[in-house]
NUGU-310985 format. One record per residue (C-alpha): y, x, z; residue in one letter. Coordinates in steps of 0.5 Angstrom, whole numbers, padded with zeros to 4 digits, always signed. Example, Ala and Ser with C-alpha at 12.3 -4.5 7.8 and 13.67 -1.06 7.14 Angstrom:
BEGIN
-0009+0025+0016a/-0002+0027+0014s/
//
This chain:
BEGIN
+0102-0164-0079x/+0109-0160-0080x/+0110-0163-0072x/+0103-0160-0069x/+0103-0153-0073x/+0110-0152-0070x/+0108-0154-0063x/+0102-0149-0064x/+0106-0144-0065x/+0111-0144-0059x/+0105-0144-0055x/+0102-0138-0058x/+0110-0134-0057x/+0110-0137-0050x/+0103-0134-0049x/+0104-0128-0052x/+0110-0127-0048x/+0107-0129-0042x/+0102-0123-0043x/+0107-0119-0045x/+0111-0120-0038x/+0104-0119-0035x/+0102-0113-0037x/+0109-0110-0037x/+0109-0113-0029x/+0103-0109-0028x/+0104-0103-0031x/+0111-0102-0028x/+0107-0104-0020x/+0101-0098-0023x/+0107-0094-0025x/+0112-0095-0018x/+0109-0098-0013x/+0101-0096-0014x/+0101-0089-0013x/+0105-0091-0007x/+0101-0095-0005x/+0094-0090-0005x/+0098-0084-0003x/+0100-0088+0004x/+0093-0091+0003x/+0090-0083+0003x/+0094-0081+0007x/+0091-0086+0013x/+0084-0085+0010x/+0085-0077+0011x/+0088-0078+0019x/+0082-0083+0021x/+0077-0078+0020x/+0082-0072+0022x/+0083-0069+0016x/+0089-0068+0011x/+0089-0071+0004x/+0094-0069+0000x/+0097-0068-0008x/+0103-0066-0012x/+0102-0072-0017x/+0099-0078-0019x/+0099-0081-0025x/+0097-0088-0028x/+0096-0090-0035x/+0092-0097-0034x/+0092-0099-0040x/+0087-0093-0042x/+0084-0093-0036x/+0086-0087-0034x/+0088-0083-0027x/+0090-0076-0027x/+0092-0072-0020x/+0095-0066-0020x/+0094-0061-0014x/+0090-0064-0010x/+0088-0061-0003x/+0084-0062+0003x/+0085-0059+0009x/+0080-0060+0016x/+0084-0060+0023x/+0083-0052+0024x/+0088-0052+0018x/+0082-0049+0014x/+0082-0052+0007x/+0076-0054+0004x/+0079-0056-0003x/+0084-0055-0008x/+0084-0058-0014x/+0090-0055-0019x/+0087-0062-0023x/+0083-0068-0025x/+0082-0073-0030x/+0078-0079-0028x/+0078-0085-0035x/+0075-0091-0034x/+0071-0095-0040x/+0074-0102-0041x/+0066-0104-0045x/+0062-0103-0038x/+0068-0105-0033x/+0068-0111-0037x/+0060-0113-0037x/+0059-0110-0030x/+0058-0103-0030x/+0062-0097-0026x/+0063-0093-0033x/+0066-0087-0034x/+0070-0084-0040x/+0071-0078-0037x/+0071-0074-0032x/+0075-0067-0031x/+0077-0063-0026x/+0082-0057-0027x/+0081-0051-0023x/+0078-0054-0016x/+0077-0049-0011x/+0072-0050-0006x/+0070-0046+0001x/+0064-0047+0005x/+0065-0044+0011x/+0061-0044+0018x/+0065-0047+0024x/+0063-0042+0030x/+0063-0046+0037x/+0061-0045+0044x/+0054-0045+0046x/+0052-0047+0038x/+0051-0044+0032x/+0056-0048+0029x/+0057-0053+0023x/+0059-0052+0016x/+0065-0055+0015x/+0062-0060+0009x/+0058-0062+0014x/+0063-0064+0019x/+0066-0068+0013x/+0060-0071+0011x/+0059-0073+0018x/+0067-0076+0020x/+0066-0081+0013x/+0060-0083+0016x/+0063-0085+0023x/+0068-0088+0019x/+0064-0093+0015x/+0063-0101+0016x/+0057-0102+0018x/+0052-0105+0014x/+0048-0111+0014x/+0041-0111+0012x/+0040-0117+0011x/+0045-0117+0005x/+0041-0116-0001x/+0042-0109-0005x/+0045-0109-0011x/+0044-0104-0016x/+0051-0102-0019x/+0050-0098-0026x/+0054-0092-0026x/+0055-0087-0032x/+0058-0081-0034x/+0060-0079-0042x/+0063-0074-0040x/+0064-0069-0033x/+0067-0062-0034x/+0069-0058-0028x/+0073-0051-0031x/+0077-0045-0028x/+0073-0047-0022x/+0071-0042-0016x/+0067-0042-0010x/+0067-0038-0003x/+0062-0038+0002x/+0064-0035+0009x/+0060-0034+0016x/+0063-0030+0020x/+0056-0030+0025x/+0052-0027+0019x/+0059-0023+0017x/+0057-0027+0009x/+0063-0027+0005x/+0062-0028-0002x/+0067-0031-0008x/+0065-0033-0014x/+0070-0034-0019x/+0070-0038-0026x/+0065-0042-0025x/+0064-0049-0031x/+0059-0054-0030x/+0059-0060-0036x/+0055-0066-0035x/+0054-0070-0042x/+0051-0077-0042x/+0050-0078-0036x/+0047-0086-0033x/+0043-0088-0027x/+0039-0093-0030x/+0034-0092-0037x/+0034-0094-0045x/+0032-0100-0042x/+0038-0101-0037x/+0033-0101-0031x/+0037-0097-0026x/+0031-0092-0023x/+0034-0085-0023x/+0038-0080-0027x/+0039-0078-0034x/+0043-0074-0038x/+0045-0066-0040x/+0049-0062-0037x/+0050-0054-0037x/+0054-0049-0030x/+0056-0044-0033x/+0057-0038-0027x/+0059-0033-0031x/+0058-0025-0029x/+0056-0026-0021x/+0055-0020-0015x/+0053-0023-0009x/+0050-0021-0003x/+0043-0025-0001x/+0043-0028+0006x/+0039-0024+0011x/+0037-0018+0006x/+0043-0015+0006x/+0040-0013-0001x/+0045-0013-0007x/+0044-0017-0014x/+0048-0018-0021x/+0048-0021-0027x/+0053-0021-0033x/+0052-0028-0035x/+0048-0033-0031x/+0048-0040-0034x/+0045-0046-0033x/+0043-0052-0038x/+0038-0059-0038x/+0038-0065-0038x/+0034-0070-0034x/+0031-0077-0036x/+0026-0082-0034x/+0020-0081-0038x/+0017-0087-0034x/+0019-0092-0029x/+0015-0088-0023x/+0018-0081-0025x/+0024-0077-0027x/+0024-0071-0031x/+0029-0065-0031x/+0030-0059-0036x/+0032-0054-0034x/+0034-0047-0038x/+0036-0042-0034x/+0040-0036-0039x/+0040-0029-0035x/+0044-0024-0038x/+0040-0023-0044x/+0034-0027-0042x/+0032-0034-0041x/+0028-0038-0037x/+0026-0045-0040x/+0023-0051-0035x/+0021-0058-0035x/+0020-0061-0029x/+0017-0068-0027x/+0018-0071-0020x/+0014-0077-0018x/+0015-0083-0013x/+0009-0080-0010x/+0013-0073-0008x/+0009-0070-0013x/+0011-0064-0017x/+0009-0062-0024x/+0012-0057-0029x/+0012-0052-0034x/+0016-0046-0034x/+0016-0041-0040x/+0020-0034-0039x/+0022-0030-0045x/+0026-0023-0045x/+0029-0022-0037x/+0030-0016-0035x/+0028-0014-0029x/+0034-0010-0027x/+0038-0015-0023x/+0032-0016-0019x/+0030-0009-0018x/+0036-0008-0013x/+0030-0013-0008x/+0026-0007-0007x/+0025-0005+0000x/+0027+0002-0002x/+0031+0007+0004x/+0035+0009-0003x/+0037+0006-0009x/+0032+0005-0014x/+0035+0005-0021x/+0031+0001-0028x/+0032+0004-0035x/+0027-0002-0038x/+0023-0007-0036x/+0023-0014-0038x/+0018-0020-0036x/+0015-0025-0042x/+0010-0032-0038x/+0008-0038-0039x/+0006-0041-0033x/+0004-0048-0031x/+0007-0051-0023x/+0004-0057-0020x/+0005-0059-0012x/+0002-0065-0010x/+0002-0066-0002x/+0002-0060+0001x/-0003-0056-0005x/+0001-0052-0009x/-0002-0049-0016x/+0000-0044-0020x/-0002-0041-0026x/-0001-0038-0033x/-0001-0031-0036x/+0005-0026-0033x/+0007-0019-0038x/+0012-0015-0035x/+0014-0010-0041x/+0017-0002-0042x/+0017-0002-0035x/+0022+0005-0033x/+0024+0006-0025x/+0028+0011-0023x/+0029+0014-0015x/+0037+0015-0015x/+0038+0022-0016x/+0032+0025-0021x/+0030+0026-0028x/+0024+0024-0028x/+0021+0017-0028x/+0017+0014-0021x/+0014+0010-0025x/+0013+0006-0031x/+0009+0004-0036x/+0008+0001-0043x/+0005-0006-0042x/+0003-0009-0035x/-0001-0016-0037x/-0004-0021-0033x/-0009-0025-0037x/-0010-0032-0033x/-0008-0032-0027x/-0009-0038-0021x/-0005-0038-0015x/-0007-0044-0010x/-0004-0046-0004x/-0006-0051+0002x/-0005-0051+0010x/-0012-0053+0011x/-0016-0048+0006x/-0009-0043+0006x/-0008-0038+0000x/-0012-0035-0006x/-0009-0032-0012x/-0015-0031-0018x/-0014-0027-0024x/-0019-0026-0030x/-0015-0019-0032x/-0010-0015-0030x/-0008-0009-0035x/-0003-0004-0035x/-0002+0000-0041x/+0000+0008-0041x/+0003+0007-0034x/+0007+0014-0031x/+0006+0016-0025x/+0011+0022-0021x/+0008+0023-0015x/+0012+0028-0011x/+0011+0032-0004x/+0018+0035-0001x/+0019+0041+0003x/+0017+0037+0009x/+0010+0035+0007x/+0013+0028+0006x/+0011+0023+0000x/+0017+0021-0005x/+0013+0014-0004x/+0014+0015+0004x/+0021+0018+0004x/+0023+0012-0001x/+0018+0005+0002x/+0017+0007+0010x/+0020+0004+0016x/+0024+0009+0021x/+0020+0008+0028x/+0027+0005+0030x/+0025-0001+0024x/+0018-0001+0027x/+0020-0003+0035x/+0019-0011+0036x/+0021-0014+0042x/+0015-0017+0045x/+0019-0023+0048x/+0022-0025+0042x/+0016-0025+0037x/+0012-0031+0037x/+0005-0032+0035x/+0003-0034+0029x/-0002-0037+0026x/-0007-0033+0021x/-0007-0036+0014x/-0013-0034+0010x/-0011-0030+0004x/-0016-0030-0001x/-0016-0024-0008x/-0020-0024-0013x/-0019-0020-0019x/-0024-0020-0025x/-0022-0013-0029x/-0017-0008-0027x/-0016-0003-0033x/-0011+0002-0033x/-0011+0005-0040x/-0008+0013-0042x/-0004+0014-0036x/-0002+0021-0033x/+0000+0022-0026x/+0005+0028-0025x/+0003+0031-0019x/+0008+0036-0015x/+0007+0039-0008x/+0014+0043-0007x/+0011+0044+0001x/+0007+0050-0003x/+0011+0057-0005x/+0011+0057-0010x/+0011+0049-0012x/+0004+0046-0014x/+0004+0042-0020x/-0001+0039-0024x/-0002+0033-0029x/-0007+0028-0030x/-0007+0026-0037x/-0010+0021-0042x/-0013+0017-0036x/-0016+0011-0035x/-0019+0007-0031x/-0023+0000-0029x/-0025-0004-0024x/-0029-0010-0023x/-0031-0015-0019x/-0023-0015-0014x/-0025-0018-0007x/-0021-0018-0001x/-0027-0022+0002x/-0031-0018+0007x/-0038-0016+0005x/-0036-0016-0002x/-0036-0009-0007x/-0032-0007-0013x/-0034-0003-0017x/-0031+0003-0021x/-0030+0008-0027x/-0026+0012-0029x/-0024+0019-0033x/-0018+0023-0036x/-0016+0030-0037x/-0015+0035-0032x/-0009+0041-0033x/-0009+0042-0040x/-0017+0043-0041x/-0020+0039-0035x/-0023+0033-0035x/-0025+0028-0030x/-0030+0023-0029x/-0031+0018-0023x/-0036+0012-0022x/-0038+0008-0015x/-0037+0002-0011x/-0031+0001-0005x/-0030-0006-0001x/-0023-0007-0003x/-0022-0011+0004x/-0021-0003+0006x/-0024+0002+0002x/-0022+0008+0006x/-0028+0004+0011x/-0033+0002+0006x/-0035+0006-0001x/-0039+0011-0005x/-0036+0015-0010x/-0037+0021-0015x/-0032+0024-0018x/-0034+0030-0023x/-0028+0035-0025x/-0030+0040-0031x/-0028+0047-0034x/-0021+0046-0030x/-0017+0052-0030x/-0016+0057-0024x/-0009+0059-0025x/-0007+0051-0025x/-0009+0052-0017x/-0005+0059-0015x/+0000+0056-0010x/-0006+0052-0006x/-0009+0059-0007x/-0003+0063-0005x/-0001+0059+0000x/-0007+0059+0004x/-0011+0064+0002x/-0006+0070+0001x/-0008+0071-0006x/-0006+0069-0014x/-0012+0068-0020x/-0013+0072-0026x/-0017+0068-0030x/-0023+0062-0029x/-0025+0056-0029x/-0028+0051-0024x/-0033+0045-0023x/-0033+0040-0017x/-0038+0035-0016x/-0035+0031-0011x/-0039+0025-0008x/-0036+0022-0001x/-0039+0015+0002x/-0037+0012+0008x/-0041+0006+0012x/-0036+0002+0016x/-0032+0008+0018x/-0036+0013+0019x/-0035+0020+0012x/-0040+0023+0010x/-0038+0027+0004x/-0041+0033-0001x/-0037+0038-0005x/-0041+0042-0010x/-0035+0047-0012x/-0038+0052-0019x/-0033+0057-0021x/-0034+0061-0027x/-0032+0068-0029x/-0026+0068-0023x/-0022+0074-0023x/-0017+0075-0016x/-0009+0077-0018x/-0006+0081-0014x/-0005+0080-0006x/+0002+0075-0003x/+0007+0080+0000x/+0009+0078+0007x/+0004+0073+0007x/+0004+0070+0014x/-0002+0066+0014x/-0009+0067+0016x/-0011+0072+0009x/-0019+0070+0008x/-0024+0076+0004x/-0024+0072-0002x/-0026+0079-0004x/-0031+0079-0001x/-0034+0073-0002x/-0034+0073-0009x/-0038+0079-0009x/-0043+0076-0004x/-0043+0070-0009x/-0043+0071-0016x/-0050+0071-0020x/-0051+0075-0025x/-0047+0070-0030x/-0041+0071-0026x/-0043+0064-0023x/-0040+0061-0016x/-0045+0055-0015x/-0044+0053-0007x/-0044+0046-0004x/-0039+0045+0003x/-0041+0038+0006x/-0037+0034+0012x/-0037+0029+0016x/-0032+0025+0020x/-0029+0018+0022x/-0023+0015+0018x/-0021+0011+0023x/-0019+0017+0027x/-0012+0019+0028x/-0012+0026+0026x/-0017+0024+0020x/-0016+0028+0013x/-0022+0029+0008x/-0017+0035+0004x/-0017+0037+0011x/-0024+0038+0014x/-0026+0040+0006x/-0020+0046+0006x/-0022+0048+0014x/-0030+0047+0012x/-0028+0053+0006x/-0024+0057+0010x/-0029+0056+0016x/-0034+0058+0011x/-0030+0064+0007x/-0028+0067+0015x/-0035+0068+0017x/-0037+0072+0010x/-0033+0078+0013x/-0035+0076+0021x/-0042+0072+0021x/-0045+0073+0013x/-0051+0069+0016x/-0047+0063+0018x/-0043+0063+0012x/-0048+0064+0007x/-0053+0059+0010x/-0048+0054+0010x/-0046+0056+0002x/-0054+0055+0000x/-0055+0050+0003x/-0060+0052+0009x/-0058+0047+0015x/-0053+0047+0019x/-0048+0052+0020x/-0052+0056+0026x/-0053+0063+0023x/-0059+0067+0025x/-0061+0066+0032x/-0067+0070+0036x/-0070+0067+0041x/-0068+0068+0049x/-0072+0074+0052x/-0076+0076+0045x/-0075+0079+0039x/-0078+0073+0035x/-0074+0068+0031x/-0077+0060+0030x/-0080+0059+0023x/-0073+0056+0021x/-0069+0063+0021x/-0075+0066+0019x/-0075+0062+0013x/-0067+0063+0013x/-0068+0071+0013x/-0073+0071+0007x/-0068+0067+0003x/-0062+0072+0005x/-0066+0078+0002x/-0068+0074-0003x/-0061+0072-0005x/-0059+0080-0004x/-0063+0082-0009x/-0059+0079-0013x/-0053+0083-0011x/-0055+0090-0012x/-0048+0092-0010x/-0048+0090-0003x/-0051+0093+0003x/-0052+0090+0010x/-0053+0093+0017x/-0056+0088+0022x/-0053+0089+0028x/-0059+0088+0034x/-0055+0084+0040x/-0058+0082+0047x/-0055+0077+0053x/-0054+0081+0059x/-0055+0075+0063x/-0060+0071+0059x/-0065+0075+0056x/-0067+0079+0064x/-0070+0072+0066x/-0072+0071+0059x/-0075+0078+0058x/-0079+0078+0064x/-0082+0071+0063x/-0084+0073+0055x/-0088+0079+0059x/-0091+0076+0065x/-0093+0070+0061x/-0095+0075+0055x/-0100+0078+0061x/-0102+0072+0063x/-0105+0069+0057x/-0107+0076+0054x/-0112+0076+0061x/-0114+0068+0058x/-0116+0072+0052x/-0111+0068+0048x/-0108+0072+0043x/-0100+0071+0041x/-0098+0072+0034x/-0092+0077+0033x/-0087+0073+0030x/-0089+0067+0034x/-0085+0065+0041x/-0089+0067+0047x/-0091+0059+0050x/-0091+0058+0056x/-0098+0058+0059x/-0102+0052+0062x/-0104+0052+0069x/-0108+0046+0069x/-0113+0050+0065x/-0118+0054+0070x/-0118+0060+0066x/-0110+0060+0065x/-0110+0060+0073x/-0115+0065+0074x/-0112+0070+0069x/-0105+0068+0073x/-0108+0071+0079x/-0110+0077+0076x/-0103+0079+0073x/-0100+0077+0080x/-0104+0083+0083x/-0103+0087+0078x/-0095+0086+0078x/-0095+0085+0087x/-0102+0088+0089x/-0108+0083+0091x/-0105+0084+0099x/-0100+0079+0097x/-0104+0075+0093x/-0109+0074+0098x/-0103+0072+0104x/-0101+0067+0099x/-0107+0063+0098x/-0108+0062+0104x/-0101+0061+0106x/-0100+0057+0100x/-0105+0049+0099x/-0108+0050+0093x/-0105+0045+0087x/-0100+0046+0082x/-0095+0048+0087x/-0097+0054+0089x/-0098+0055+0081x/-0091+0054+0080x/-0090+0059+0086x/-0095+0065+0084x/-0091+0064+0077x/-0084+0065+0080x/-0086+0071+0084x/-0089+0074+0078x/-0083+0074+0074x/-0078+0076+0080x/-0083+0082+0080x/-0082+0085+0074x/-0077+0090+0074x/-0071+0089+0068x/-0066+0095+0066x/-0060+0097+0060x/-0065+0100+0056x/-0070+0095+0056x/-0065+0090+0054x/-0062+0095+0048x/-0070+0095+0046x/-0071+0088+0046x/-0064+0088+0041x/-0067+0094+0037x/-0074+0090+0037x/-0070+0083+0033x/-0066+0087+0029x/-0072+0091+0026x/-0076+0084+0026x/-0070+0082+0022x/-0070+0087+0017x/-0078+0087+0016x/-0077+0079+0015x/-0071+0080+0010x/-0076+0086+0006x/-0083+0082+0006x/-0082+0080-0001x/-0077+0086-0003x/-0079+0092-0001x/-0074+0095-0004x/-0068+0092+0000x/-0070+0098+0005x/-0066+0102+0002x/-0060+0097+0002x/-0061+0094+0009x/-0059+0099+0015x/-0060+0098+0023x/-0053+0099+0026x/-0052+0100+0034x/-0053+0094+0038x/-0049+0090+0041x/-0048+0085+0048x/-0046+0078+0046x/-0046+0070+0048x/-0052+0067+0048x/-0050+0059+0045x/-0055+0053+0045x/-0059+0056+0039x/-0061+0062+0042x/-0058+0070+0041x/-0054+0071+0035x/-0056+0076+0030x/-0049+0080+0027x/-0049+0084+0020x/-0044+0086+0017x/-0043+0086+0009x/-0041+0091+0005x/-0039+0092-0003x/-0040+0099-0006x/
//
């Protein structure tokens, strides 16, 4: 027993020495000849596929498993080195070597500078260097065969850590160079197989830590920042079809929080949460032509992504919160808001049904707006976001046509809620400002679909004590086009609109307050637009000194205007097309008025007509070769003696005018053809035109007889009956004859202006006697005939 007990026990000395020398044998080859081996062994490895691996030192401890290389480097054959690694740590694990698995303990790498750059070359865009590496080891590979059966090889890390490290990016065709410095990436936990062992993806957590970032975007050549950028998750296998991912993102202050699940049919589903990012990195992204400062603005959204196939949807709610732009060099805001919340907003897109984007509400809370035009006359909106003729030029030849997407809007409610808009013209001397306070405003039914209308209402205080309020309907695929809208401002201030009164009319505003009743529609392109303008208890300053423009008699005006209550109530009308280039509707309602408030001092009838509503703006016309004026103008004559009752300080001299070239013909025609039909005993009204007579009626043609012999002699009148066949043609000559015959001097047209002048002023007393004294006749006057016949000039005077 003692014998057997003995012999055990040699051979379990000699088996101990024996794995004793064995472990000493191998972990002197690991210590002298190994690292020789894989250094000849990488340095082969680095010459087949063209590139240079090298390192300081390598060393094993191979009873931990455990490789540590220091100063790894890895250059390509144009001396471009892509890698720098000061050092690495890679552990192995003996429990997963020894049932089959690649487990890893650890992995860590030390200060790994890695560059990506484009390699030019000629004719071609070139490669990136990371590419030509990938390619080169794949060229280098053993071929494989298919027939083989595939075995899964269950990898998994503890730990991956990447500190210290740095990354740079240069394409010296787009002139990118970009660094990024202390950079850390760590990955805990991480296997290629589930709880289960089934190797069907990824899993684990890891975390990059990128640090303060300033980088240039690729073809923007825009600018971003951030102080701290980091990125955590984890991914895992929620099913054997599916690999989920977190992915949190912190941004400065801010942080975004996302899961996403890809599945084996290449769909896409996830739920992203946004809590707290400032806007100000992104700010910077703006296509503005000069810097655009943020002093606020953060982004608050939950919002629910799904791809599947080519249809993409996305939705949930979007808050961007204290919102405060600043243009580069200004103390005032651009723009800013307290709140700006998008409730329930849907956004999908396919390749056969293309884009929609729906949103429930749109609001903005307290928003501020400046808007601003400079000394050129050029918007702070135009100065900071258009495009320089040179930026709008594009080559024909290299622009390739593109299909047309459809892109459908629906919003259900847009609310803008107490805003105030800062409006300044600086164009104007002195500068213009006014402020739209407490204003709010709703839209309803938003759709960029042709044929569809939204609707609107709106209100706010107008320069301290004004108010507005508007309603009406606009196609939002281009409401300039297509619109009814009513705007009414009340009891404004006078004074608040002296620049414009300045620098257009040449005089300031004591006091007064004005009413605009404003209602403008447009039917695919065509305006038409009605200004009612009340003022109330106007007073002029005092006159511009060295005013270069066209003064208007606002004087004058007024005092033409103004009821007994110290009222100014007229309406202006205008009418355009707003596709044309030249299109203003401020300018054609500006010119109308100017227009208007001109002919106060040089043709009263035209201005006044057109103020009062009396049709179009032709002034009172008399008709060619008559003292006579068609019931229109008759009616627009009894009106003015009506409305200068009203103004016991104003007198009128009516101004009996003739055309030297028109009216002879015309008054030679009125008399032959008043003979011809006082001899068919038709009587003719003084206030009525002289008809032209009928010479299809036999009595019209025997009085035409009648007269030719009175005028020329019944010798000629026989001559012409026999010498002329009987039919209307002879009665169209005999009438021409006639009126060639009648003689027409000076003084018969100075009769003829001295007669419509005094017809005038027996319309304008009809119903006011006592206008004789307030109405004179002045001397007449030789004019231009136009198409309404001869225009009656008066001049208006205040006492």
């Amino acid at each position: 027993m003692t014998s057997k007990f003995s012999l055990l026990h040699l051979w379990l000395a000699r088996l101990f020495v024996a794995i004793f020398v064995l472990t000493f044998l191998f972990w002197g080859a690991c210590q002298l000849w190994v690292p020789g081996a894989i250094k000849s062994a990488v340095e082969i490895y680095g010459n087949k596929i063209g590139y240079q691996i090298t390192y300081k030192d390598l060393s094993i401890s191979p009873l931990r498993l455990r490789i540590e290389i220091d100063g790894l480097r890895l250059v390509n054959k144009y001396q471009g080195q892509l890698l720098d690694l000061k050092k690495s740590v890679v552990m192995l694990k003996w429990s997963h070597l020894i049932i089959g698995e690649l487990g890893f303990d650890e992995i860590l790498l030390d200060g790994p500078s890695i560059k990506l750059e484009k390699i030019a070359s000629k004719g071609a865009t070139g490669q990136w260097n990371w590419q030509e590496l990938i390619a080169a080891i794949k060229r280098n590979l053993p071929p494989v065969d298919s027939a083989a059966p595939k075995k899964n090889i269950k990898i998994s890390v503890d730990q991956f850590q990447l500190v210290n490290g740095s990354f740079e990016v240069l394409d010296p065709n787009k002139n990118l160079h970009e660094q990024f410095k202390l950079l850390s990436i760590e990955l805990l936990d991480i296997a290629n197989y589930d709880t289960q062992g089934v190797v069907n993806g990824v899993r684990g957590q890891y975390g990059f830590n990128l640090g303060a970032l300033n980088f240039t975007l690729p073809g923007l050549n825009k600018k971003i920042a951030f102080k701290h950028l980091a990125i955590k998750g984890a991914l895992d296998n929620p099913a054997p079809d599916t690999l989920g991912a977190q992915i949190d993102f912190e941004i400065d202050e801010g942080r975004i929080s996302s899961h996403w699940d890809f599945k084996a049919d290449k769909s896409i589903a996830a739920k992203v949460q946004i809590d707290n990012i400032s806007i100000t990195p992104f700010v910077t992204l703006l296509p503005a032509n000069k810097e655009i400062l943020t002093q606020g603005g953060v982004i608050q959204s939950v919002i629910d992504v799904s791809l599947k196939d080519d249809a993409l949807s996305i939705s949930g709610d979007l808050h961007l919160l204290g919102l405060d732009l600043l243009e580069q060099g200004q103390r005032q805001s651009l723009v800013k808001w307290n709140s700006g919340d998008v409730s329930r907003f849907v956004y999908q897109s396919s390749k056969n049904s293309g884009a929609s984007l729906s949103i429930d509400e749109l609001s903005v809370s307290q928003p501020t707006l400046q808007f601003e035009i400079d000394e050129k006359g050029f918007s702070n909106f135009r100065r900071l976001f258009s495009k320089s003729d040179s930026d709008l030029k594009i080559d024909p030849s290299v622009v390739e046509p593109k299909e047309k997407q459809l892109f459908t809007l629906d919003i259900k409610s847009l609310r803008l809620r107490d805003g105030e808009v800062q409006f300044s013209d600086l164009a104007m001397k002195p500068n213009f400002k006014v402020n739209l306070r407490k204003f709010n405003a709703r839209f309803t039914n938003i759709n960029n679909l042709p044929g569809y209308s939204s609707t609107m209402a709106l209100d706010g205080m107008l320069a301290e004590s004004g108010s507005l309020r508007g309603k009406g309907q606009m196609a939002f695929d281009d409401p300039r086009r297509n619109n009814d809208v009513t705007l009414n401002f009340k009891n404004a201030p006078l004074y608040a609109f002296n620049p414009a009164v300045m620098t257009f009319a040449g005089y300031q505003i004591a006091s007064g307050r004005i009413n605009l009743n404003l209602h403008y529609s447009a039917k695919d392109g065509d305006l038409k637009g009605s200004n009612q303008i009340i003022i109330k208890k106007i007073e002029l300053g005092e006159e511009v000194a060295d005013f270069q423009g066209k003064k208007l008699p606002l004087g004058l005006a007024i005092a033409l205007l103004e009821d007994s209550d110290d009222t100014i109530d007229v309406t202006i009308n205008i009418a355009g097309n707003v596709d044309s280039p030249e299109f203003s509707a401020s300018g054609l309602v500006w010119q109308a008025i100017s227009n208007v408030l001109t002919n106060v001092a040089t043709a009263p009838f035209r201005a006044l007509g057109a103020l009062l509503g009396m049709g179009p703006n032709e002034g009172v016309n008399a008709v060619l070769g008559e003292a006579v004026y068609l019931p229109p103008d008759q009616d627009r004559l009894e009106k003015f003696g009506d409305f200068l009752v009203k103004k016991p300080h104003a007198t009128l001299e009516l101004v009996g005018t003739y055309d030297p070239n028109e009216d002879k013909p015309a008054l030679a025609r009125a008399i032959a053809d008043l003979a011809i039909l006082k001899l068919a005993g038709i009587n003719i009204s003084p206030n009525d035109p002289i008809p032209t007579p009928d010479f299809s009626d036999p009595k019209v043609q025997s009085s035409l007889k009648s007269a030719y012999a009175q005028y020329l002699g019944r010798i000629k009148l026989g001559q012409r009956l026999i010498t002329l066949p009987d039919g209307a043609g002879r009665n169209d000559q005999l009438h021409a004859e006639l009126i060639a015959s009648i003689p027409m001097t000076e003084e018969d047209m100075k009769g003829l202006a001295k007669n419509r002048a005094k017809q005038a002023q027996s319309l304008m007393v009809k119903s006011n006697p006592e206008l004789n004294d307030r109405i004179s006749l002045g001397e007449v006057k030789a004019v231009s005939a136009g198409k309404e016949g001869v225009p009656l000039e008066v001049e208006v005077r205040i006492k």
